[in-house]
C-alpha positions as CSV (number, residue, x, y, z in Angstrom):
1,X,149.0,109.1,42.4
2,X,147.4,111.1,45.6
3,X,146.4,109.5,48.8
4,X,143.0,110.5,49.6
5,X,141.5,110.0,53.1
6,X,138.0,110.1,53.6
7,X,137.0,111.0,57.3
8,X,134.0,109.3,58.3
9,X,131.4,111.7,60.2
10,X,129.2,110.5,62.5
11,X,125.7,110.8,62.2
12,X,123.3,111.9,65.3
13,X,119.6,110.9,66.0
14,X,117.5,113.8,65.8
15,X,115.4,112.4,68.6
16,X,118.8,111.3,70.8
17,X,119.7,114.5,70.0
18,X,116.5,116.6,70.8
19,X,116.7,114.5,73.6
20,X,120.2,115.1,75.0
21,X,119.2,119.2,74.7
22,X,116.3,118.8,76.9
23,X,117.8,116.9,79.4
24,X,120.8,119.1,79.6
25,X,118.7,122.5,79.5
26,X,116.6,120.9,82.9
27,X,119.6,120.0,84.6
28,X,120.5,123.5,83.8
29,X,116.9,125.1,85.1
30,X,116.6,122.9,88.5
31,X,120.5,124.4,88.9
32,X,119.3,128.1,88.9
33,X,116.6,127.5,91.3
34,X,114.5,128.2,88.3
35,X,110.7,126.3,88.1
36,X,109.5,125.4,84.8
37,X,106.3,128.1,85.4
38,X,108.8,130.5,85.7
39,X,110.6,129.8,83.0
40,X,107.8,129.8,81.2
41,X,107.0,133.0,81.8
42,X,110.0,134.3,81.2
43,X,110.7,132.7,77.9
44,X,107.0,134.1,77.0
45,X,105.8,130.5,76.6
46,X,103.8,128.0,78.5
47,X,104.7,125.6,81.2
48,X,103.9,122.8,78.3
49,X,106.6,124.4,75.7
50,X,109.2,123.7,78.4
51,X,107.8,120.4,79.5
52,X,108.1,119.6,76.0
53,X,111.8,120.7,75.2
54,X,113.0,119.1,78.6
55,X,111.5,116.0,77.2
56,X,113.1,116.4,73.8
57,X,109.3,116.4,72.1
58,X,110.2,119.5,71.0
59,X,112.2,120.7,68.0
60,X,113.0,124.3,69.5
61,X,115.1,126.9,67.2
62,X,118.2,127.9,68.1
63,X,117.0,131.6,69.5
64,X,114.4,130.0,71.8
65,X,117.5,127.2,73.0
66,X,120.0,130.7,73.7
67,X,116.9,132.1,75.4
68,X,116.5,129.8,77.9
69,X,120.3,129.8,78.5
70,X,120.4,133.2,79.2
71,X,117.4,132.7,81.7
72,X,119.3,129.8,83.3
73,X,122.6,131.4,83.7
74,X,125.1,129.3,81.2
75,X,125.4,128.6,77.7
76,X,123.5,126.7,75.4
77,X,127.1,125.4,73.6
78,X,127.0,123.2,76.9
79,X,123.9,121.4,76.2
80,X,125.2,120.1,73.2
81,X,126.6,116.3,72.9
């Protein structure tokens, strides 16, 4: 008879997760020297949008995320838990 061996996988909070991201992608804008406004404007969005992802209020797809990242300087593989 086999062994089998189940792996147990842990499960993330979408809103401990939305919120890790958005705390990470701040840290990463207030690094650059980078003000939300500015940001903003360079992501083609409004001051709010990045209020709201730095808050983890908002569920922002992955090209938006990588977008930011490139603004900031770094990667957006780094904001991840």
């Amino acid at each position: 008879m086999k062994k089998v061996i189940i792996k147990t996988i842990q499960v993330i909070d979408p809103h401990s997760l939305w919120d890790h991201i958005g705390k990470q992608a701040e840290m990463a804008r207030k690094r650059a020297g980078i003000t939300q406004v500015d940001a903003a404007i360079k992501l083609g969005a409004t001051r709010t949008t990045i209020t709201n992802i730095e808050a983890g209020r908002q569920e922002t797809p992955l090209s938006r995320l990588y977008t930011l990242a490139l603004i900031y300087g770094c990667e957006v593989k780094d904001w991840l838990p």
